[in-house]
PQR file with spaces between the fields and no chain letter, atoms N, CA, C, O and H, PARSE charges and radii, in Angstrom:
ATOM       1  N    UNK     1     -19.111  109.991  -69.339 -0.4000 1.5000
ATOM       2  CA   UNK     1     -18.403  109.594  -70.540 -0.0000 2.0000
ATOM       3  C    UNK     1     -18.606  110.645  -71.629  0.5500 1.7000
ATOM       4  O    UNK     1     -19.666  111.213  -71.891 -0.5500 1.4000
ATOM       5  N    UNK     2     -17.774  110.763  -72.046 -0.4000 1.5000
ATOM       6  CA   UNK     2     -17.972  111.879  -73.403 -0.0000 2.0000
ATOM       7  C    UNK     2     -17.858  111.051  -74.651  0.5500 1.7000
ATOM       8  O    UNK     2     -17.368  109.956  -74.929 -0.5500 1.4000
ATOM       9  H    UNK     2     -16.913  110.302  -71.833  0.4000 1.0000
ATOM      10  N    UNK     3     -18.677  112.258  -75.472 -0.4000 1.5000
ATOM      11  CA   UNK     3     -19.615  111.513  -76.778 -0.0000 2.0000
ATOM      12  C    UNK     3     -18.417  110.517  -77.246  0.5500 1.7000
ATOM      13  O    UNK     3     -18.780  109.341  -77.250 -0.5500 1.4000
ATOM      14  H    UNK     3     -19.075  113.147  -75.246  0.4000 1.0000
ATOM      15  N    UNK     4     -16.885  110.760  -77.695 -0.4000 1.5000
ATOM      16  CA   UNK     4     -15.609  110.471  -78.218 -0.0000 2.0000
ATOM      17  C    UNK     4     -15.828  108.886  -78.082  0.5500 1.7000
ATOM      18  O    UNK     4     -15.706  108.080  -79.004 -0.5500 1.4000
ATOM      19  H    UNK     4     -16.590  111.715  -77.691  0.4000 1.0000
ATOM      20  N    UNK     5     -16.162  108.604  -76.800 -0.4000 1.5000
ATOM      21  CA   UNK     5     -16.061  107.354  -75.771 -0.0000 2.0000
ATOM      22  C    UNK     5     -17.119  106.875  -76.220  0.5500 1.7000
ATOM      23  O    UNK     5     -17.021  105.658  -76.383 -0.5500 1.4000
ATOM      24  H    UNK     5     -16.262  109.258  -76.051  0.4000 1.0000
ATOM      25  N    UNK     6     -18.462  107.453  -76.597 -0.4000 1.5000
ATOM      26  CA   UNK     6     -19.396  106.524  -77.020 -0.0000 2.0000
ATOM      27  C    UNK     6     -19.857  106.261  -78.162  0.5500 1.7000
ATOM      28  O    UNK     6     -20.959  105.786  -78.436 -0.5500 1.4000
ATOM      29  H    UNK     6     -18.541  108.441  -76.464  0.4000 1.0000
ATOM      30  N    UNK     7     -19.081  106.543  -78.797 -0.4000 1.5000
ATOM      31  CA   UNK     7     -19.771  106.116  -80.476 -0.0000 2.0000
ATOM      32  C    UNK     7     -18.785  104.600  -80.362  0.5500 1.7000
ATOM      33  O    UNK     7     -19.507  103.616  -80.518 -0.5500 1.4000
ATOM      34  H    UNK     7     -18.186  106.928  -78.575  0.4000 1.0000
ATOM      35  N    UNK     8     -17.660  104.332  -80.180 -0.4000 1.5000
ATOM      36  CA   UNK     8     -17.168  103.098  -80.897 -0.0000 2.0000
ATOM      37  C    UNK     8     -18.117  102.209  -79.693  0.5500 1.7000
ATOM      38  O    UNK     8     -18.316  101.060  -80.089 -0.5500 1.4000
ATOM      39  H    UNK     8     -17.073  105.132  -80.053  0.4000 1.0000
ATOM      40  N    UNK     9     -18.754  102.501  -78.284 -0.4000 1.5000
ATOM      41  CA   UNK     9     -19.596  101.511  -77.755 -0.0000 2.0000
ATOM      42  C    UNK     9     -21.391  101.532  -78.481  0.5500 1.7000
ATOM      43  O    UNK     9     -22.182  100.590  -78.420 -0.5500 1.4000
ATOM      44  H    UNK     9     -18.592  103.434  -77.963  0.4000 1.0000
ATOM      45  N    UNK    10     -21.645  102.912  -79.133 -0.4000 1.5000
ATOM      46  CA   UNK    10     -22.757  102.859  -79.677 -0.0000 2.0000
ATOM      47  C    UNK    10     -22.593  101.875  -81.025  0.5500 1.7000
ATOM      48  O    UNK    10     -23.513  101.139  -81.381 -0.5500 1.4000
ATOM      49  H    UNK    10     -21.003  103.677  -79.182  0.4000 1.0000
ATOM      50  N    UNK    11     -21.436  101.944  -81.664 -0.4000 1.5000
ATOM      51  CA   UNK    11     -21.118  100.447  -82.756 -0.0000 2.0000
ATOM      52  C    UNK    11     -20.955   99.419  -82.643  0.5500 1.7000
ATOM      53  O    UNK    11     -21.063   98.621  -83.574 -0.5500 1.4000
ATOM      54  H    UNK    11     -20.689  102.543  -81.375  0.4000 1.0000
ATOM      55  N    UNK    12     -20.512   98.980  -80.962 -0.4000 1.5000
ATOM      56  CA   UNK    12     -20.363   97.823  -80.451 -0.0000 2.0000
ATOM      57  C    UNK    12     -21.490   97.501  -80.732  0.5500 1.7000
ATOM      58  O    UNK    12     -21.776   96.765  -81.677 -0.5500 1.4000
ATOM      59  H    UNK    12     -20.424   99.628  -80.205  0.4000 1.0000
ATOM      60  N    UNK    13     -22.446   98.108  -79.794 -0.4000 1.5000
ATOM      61  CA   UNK    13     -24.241   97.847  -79.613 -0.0000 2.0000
ATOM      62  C    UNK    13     -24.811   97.522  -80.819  0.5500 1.7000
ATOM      63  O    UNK    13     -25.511   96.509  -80.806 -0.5500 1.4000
ATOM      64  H    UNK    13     -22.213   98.706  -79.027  0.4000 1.0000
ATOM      65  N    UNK    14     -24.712   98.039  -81.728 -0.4000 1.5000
ATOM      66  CA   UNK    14     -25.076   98.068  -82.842 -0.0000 2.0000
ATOM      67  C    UNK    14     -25.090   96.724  -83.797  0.5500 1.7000
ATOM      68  O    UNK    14     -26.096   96.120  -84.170 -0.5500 1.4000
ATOM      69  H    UNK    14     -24.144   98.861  -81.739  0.4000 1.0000
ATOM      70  N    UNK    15     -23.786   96.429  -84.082 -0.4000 1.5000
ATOM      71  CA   UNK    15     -23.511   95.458  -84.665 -0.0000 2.0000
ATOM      72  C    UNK    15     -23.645   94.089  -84.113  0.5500 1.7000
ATOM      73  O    UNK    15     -23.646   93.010  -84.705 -0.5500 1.4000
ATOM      74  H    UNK    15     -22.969   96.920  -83.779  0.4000 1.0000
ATOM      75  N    UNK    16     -23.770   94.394  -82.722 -0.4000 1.5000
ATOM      76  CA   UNK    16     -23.854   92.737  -81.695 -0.0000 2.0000
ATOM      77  C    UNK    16     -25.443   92.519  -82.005  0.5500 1.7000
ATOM      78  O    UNK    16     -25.851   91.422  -82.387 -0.5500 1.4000
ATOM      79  H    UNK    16     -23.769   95.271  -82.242  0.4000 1.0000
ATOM      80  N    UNK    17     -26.384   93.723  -81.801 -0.4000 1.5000
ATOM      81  CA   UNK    17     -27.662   93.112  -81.936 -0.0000 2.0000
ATOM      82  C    UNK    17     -27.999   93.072  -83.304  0.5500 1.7000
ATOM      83  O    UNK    17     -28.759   92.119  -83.474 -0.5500 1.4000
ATOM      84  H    UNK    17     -26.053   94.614  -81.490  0.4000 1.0000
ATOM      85  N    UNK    18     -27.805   93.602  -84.232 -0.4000 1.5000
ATOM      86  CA   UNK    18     -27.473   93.827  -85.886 -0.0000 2.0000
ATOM      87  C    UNK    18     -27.075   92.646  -86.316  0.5500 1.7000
ATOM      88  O    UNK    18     -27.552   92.332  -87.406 -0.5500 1.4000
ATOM      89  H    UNK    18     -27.187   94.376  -84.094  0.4000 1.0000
ATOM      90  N    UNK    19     -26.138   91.651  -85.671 -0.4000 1.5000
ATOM      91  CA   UNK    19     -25.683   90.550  -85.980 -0.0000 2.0000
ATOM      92  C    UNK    19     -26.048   89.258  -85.603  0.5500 1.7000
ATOM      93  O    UNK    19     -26.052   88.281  -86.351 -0.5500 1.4000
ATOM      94  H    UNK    19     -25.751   91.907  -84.786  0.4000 1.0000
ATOM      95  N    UNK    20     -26.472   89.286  -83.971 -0.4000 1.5000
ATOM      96  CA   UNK    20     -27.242   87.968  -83.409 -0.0000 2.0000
ATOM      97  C    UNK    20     -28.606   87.438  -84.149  0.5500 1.7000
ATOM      98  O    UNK    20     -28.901   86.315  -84.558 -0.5500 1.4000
ATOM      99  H    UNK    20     -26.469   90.080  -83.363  0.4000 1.0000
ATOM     100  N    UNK    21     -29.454   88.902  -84.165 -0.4000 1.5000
ATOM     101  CA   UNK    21     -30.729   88.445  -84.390 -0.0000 2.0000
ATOM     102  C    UNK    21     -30.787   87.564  -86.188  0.5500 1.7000
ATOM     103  O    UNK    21     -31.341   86.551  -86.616 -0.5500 1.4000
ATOM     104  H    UNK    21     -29.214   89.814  -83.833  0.4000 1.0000
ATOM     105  N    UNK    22     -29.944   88.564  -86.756 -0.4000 1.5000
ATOM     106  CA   UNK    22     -29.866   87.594  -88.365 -0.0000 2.0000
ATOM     107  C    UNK    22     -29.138   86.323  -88.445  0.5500 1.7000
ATOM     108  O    UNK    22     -29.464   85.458  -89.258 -0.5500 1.4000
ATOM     109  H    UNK    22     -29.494   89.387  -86.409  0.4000 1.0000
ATOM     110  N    UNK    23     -28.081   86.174  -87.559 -0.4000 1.5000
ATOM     111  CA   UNK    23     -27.674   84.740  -87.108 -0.0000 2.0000
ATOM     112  C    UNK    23     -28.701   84.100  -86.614  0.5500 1.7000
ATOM     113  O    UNK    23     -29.465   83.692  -87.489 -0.5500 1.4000
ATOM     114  H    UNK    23     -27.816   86.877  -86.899  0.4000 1.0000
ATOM     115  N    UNK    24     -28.952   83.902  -85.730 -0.4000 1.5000
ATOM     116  CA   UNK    24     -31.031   83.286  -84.990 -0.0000 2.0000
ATOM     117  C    UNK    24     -31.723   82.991  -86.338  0.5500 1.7000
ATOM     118  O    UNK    24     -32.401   81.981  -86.521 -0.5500 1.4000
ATOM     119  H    UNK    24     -28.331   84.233  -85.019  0.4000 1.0000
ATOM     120  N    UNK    25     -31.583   83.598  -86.931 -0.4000 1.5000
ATOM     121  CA   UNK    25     -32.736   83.828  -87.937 -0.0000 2.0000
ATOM     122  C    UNK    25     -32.445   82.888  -89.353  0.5500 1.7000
ATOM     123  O    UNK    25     -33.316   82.354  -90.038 -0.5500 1.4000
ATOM     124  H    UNK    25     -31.032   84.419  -86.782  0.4000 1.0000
ATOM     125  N    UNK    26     -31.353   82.858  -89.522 -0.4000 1.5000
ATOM     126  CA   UNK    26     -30.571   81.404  -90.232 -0.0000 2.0000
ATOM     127  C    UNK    26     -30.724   80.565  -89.972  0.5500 1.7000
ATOM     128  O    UNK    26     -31.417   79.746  -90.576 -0.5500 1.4000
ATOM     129  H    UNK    26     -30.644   83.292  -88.965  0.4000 1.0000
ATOM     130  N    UNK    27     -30.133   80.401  -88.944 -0.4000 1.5000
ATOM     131  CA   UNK    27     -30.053   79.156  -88.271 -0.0000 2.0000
ATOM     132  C    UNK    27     -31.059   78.566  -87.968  0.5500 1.7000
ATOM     133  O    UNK    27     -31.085   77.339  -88.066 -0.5500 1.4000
ATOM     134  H    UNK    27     -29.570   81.066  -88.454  0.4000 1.0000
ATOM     135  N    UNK    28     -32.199   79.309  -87.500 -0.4000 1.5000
ATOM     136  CA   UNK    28     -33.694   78.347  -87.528 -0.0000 2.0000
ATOM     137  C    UNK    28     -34.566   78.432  -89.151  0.5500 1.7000
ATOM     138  O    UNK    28     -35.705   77.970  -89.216 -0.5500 1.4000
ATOM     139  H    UNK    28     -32.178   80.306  -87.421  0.4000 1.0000
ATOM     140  N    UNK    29     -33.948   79.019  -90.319 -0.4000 1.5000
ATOM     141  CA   UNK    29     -34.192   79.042  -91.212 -0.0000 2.0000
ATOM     142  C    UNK    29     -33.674   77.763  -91.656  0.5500 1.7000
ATOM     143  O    UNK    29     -34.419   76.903  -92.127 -0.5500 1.4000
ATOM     144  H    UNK    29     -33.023   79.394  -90.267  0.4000 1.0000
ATOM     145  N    UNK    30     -32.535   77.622  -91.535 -0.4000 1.5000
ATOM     146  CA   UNK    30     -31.536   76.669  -92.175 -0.0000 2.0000
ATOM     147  C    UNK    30     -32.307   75.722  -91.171  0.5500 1.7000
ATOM     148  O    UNK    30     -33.152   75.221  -91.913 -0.5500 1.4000
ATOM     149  H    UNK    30     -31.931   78.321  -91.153  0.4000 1.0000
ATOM     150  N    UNK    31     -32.506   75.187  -89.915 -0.4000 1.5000
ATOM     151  CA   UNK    31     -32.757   74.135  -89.601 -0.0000 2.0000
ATOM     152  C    UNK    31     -34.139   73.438  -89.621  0.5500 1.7000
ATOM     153  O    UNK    31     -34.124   72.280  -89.203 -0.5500 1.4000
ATOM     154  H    UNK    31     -31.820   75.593  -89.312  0.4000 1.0000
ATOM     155  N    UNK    32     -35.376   73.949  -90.044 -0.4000 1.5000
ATOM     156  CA   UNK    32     -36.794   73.799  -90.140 -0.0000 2.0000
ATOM     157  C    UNK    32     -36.570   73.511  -92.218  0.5500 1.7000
ATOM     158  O    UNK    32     -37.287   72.739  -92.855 -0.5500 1.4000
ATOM     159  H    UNK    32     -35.388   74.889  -90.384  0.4000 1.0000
ATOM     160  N    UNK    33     -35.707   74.154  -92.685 -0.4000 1.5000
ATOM     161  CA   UNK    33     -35.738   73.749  -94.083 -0.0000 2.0000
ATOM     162  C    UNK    33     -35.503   72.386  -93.858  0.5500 1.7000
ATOM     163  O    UNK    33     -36.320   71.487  -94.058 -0.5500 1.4000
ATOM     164  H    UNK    33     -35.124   74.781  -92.167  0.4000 1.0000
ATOM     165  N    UNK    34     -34.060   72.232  -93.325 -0.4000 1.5000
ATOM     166  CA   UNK    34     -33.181   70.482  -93.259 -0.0000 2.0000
ATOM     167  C    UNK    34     -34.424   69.468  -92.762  0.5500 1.7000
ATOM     168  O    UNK    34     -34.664   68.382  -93.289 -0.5500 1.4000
ATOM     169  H    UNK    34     -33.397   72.963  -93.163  0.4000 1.0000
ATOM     170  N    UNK    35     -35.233   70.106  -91.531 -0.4000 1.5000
ATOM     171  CA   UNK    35     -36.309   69.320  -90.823 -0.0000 2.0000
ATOM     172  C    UNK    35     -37.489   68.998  -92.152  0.5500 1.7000
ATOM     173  O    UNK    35     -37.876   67.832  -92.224 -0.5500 1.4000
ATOM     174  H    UNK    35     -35.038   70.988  -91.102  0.4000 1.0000
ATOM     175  N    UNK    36     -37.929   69.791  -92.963 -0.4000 1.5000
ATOM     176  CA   UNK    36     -38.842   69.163  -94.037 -0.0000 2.0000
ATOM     177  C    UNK    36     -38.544   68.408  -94.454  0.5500 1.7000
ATOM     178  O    UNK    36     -39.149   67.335  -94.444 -0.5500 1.4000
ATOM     179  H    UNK    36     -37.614   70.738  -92.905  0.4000 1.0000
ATOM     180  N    UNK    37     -36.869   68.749  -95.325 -0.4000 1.5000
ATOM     181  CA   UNK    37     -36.617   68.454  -96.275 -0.0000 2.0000
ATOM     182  C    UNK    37     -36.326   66.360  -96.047  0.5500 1.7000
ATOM     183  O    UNK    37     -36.418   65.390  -96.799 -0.5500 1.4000
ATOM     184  H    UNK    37     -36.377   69.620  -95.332  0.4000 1.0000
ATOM     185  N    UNK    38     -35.926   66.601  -94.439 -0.4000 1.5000
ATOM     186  CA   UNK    38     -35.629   65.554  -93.687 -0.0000 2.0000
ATOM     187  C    UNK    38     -37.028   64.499  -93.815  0.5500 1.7000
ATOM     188  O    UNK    38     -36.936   63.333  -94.200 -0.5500 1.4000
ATOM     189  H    UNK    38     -35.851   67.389  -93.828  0.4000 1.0000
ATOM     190  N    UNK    39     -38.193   65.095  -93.451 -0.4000 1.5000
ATOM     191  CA   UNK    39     -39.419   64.348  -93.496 -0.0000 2.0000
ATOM     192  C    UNK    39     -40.049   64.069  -94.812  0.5500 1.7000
ATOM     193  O    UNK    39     -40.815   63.149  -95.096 -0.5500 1.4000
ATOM     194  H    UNK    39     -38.268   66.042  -93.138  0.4000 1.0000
ATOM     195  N    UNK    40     -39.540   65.131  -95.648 -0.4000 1.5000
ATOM     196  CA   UNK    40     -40.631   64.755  -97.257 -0.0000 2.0000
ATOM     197  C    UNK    40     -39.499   65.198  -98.425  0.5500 1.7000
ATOM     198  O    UNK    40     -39.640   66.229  -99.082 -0.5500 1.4000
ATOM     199  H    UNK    40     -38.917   65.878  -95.417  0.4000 1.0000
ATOM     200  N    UNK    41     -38.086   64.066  -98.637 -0.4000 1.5000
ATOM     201  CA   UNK    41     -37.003   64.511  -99.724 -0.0000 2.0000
ATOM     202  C    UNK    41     -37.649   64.825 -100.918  0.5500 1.7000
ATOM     203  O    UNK    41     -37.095   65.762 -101.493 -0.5500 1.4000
ATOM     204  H    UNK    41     -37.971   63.228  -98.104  0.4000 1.0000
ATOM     205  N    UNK    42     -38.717   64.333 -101.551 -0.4000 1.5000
ATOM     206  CA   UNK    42     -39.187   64.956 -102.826 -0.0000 2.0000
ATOM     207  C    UNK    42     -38.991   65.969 -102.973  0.5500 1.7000
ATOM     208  O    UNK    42     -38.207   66.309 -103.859 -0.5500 1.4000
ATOM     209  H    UNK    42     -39.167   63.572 -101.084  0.4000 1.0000
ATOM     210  N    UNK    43     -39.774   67.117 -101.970 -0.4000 1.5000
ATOM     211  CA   UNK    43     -39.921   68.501 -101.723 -0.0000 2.0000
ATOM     212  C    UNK    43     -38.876   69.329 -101.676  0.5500 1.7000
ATOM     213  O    UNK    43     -39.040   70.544 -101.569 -0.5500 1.4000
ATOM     214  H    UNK    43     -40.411   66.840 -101.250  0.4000 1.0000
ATOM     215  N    UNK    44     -37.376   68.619 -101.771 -0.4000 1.5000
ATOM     216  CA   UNK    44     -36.586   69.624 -101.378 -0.0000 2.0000
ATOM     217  C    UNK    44     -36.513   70.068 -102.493  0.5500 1.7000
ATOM     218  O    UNK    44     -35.797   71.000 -102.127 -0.5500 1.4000
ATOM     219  H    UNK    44     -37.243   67.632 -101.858  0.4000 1.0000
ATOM     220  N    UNK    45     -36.640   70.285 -103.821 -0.4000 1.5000
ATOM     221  CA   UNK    45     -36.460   71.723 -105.079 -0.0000 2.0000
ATOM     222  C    UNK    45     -37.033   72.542 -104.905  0.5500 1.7000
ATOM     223  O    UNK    45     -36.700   73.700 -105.158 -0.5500 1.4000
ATOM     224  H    UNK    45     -37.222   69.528 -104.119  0.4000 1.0000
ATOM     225  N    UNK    46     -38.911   71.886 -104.024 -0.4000 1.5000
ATOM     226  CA   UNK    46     -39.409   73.393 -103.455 -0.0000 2.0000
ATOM     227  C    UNK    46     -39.120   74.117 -102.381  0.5500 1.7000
ATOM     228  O    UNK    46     -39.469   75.297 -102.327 -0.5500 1.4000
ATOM     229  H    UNK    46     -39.181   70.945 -103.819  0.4000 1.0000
ATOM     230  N    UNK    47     -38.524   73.589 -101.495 -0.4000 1.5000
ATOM     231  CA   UNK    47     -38.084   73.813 -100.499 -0.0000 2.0000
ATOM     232  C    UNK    47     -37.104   74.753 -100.496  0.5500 1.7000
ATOM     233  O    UNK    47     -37.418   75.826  -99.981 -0.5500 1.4000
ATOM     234  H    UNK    47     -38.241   72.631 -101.539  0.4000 1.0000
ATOM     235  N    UNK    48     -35.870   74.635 -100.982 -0.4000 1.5000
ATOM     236  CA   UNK    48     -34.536   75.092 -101.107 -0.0000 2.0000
ATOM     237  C    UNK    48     -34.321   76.435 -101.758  0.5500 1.7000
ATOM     238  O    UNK    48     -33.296   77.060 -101.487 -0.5500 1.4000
ATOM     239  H    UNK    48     -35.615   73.763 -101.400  0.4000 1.0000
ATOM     240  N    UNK    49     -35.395   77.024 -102.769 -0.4000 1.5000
ATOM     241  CA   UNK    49     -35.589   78.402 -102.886 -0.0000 2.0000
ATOM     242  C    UNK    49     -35.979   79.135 -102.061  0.5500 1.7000
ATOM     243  O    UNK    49     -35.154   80.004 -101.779 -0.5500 1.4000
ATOM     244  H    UNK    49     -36.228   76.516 -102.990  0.4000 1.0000
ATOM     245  N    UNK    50     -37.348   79.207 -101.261 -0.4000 1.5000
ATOM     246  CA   UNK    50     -37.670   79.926 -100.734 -0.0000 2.0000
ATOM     247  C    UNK    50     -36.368   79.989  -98.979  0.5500 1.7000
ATOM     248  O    UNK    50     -36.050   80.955  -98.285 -0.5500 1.4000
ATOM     249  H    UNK    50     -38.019   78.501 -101.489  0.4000 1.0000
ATOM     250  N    UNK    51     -36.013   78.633  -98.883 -0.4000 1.5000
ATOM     251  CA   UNK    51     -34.900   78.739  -98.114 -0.0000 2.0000
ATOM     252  C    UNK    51     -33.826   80.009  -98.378  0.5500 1.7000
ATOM     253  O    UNK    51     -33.639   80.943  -97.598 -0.5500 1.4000
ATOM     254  H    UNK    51     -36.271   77.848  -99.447  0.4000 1.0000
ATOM     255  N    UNK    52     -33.388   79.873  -99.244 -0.4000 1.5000
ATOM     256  CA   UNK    52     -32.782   80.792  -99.497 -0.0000 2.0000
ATOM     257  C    UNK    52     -33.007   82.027  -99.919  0.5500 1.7000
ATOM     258  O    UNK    52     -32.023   82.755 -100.054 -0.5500 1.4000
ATOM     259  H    UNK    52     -33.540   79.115  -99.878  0.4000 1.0000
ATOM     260  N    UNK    53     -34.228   82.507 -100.197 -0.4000 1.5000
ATOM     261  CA   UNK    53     -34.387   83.879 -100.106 -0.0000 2.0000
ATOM     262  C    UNK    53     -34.718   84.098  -99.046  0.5500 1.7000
ATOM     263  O    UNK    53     -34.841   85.322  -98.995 -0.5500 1.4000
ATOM     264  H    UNK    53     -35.026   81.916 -100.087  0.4000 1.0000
ATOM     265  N    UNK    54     -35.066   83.481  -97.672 -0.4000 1.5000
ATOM     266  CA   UNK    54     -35.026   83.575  -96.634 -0.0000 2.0000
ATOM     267  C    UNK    54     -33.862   83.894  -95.980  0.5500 1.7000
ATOM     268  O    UNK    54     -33.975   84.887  -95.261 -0.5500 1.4000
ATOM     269  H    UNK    54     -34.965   82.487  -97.713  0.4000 1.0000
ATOM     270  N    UNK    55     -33.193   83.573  -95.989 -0.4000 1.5000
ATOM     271  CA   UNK    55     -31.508   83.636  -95.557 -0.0000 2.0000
ATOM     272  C    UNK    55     -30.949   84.560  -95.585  0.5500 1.7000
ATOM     273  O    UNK    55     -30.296   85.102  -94.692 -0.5500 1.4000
ATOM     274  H    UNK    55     -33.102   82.766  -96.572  0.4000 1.0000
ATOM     275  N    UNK    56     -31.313   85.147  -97.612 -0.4000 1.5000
ATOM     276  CA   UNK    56     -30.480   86.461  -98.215 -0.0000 2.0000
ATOM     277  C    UNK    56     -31.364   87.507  -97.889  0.5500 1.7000
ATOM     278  O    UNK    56     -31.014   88.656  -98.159 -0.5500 1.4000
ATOM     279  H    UNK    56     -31.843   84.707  -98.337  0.4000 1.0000
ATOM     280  N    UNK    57     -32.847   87.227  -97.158 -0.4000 1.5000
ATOM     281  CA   UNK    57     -33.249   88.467  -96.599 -0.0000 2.0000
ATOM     282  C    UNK    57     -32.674   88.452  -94.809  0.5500 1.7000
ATOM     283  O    UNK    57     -32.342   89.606  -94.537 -0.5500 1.4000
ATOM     284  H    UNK    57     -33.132   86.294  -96.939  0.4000 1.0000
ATOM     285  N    UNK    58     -32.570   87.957  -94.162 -0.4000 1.5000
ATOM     286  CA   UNK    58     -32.446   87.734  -93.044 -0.0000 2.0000
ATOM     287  C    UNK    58     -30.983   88.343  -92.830  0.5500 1.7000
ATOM     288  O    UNK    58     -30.936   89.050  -91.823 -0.5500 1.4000
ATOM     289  H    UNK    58     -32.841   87.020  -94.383  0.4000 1.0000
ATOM     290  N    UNK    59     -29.621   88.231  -93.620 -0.4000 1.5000
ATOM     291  CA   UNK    59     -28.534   88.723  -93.879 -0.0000 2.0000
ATOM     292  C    UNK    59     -28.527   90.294  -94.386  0.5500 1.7000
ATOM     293  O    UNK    59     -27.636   91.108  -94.143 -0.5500 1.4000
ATOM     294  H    UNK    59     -29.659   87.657  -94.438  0.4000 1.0000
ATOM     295  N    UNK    60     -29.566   90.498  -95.044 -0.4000 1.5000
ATOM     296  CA   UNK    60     -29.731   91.636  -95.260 -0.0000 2.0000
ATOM     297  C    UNK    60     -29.871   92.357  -93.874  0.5500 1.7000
ATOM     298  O    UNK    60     -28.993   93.201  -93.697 -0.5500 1.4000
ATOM     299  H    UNK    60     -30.291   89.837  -95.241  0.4000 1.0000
ATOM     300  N    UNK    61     -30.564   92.250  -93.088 -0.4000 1.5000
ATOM     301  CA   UNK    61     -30.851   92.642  -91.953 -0.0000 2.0000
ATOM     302  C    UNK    61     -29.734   93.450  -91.356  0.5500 1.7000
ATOM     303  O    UNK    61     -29.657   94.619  -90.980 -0.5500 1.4000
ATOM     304  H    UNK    61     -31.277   91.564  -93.232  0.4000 1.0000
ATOM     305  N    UNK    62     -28.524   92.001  -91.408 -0.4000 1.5000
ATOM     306  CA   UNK    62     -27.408   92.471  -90.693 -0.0000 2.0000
ATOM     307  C    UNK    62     -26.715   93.640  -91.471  0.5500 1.7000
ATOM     308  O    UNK    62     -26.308   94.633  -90.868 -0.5500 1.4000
ATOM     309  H    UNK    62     -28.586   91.051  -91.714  0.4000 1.0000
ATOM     310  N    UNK    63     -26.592   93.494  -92.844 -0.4000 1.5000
ATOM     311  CA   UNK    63     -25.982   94.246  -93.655 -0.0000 2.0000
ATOM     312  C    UNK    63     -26.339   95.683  -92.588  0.5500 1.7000
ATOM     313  O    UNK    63     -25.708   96.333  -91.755 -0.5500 1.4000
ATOM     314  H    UNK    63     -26.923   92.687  -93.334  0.4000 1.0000
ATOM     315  N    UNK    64     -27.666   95.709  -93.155 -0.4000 1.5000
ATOM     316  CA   UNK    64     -28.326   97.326  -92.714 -0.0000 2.0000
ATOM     317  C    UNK    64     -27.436   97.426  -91.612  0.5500 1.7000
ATOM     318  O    UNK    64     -26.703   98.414  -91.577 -0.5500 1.4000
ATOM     319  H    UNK    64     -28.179   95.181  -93.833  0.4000 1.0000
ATOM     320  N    UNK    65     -27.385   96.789  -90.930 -0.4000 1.5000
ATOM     321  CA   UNK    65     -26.849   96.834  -89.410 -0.0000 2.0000
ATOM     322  C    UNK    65     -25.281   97.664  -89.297  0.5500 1.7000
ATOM     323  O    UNK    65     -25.002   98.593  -88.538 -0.5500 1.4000
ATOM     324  H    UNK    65     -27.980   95.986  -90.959  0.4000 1.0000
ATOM     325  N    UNK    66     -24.398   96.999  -90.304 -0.4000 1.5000
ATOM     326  CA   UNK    66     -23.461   97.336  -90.537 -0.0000 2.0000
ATOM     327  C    UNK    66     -23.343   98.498  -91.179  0.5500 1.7000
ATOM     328  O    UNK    66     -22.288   99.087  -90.946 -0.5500 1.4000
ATOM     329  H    UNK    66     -24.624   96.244  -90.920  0.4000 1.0000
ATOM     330  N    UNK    67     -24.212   99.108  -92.040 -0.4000 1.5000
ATOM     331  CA   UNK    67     -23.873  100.361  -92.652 -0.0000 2.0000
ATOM     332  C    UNK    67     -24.651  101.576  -91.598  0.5500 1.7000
ATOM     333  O    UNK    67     -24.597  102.721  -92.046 -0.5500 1.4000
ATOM     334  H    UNK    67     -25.069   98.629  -92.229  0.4000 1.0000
ATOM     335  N    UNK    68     -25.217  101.435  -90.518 -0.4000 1.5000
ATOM     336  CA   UNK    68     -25.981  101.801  -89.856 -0.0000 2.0000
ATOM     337  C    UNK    68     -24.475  102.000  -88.898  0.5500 1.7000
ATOM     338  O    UNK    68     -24.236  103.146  -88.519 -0.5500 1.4000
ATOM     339  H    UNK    68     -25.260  100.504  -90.153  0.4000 1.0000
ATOM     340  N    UNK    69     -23.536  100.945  -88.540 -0.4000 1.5000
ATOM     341  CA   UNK    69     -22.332  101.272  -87.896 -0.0000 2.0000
ATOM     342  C    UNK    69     -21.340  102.047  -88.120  0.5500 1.7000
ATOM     343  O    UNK    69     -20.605  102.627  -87.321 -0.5500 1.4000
ATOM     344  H    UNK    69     -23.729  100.013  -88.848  0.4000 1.0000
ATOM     345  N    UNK    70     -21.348  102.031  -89.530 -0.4000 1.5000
ATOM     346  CA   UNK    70     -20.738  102.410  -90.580 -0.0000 2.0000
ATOM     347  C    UNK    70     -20.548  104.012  -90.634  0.5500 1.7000
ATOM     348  O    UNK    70     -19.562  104.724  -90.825 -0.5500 1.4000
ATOM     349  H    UNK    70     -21.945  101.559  -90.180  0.4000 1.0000
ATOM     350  N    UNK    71     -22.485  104.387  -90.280 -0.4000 1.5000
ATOM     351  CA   UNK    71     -22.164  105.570  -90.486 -0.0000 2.0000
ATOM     352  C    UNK    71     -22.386  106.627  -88.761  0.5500 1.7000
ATOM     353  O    UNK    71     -23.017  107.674  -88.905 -0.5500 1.4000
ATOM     354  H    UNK    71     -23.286  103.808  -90.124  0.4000 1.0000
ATOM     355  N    UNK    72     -22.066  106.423  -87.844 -0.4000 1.5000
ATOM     356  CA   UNK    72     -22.011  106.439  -86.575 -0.0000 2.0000
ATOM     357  C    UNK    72     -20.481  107.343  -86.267  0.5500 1.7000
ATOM     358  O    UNK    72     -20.107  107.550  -85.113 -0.5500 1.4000
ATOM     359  H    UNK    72     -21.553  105.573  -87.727  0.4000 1.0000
């Protein structure tokens, strides 16, 4: 295969694992928050921040991912 041929599969690669692992990473973010918040509702004001800077770092991840494709 020549290089031509492998950069848009080196971006495929890129962005699929760039993208799963920060999806995973939500989603059991997002679902262990719901699970507290589920067992002890008081807690959810404390809860629901650090949730979410969890999230907006975990998305970050992917970002990188994408400008990492970006520049390929």
């Amino acid at each position: 295969m020549t290089p031509e041929t492998m950069i848009p599969l080196a971006k495929a690669i890129v962005m699929s694992v760039g993208a799963f692992a920060p999806a995973l990473g939500v989603g059991l973010i997002g679902s262990k928050a719901m699970e507290a918040i589920g067992r002890n509702p008081e807690a959810a004001g404390k809860i629901f921040v650090p949730m979410l800077l969890g999230m907006a770092f975990a998305e970050a991840i992917a970002i990188y991912a994408l400008v990492v494709a970006f520049t390929l």
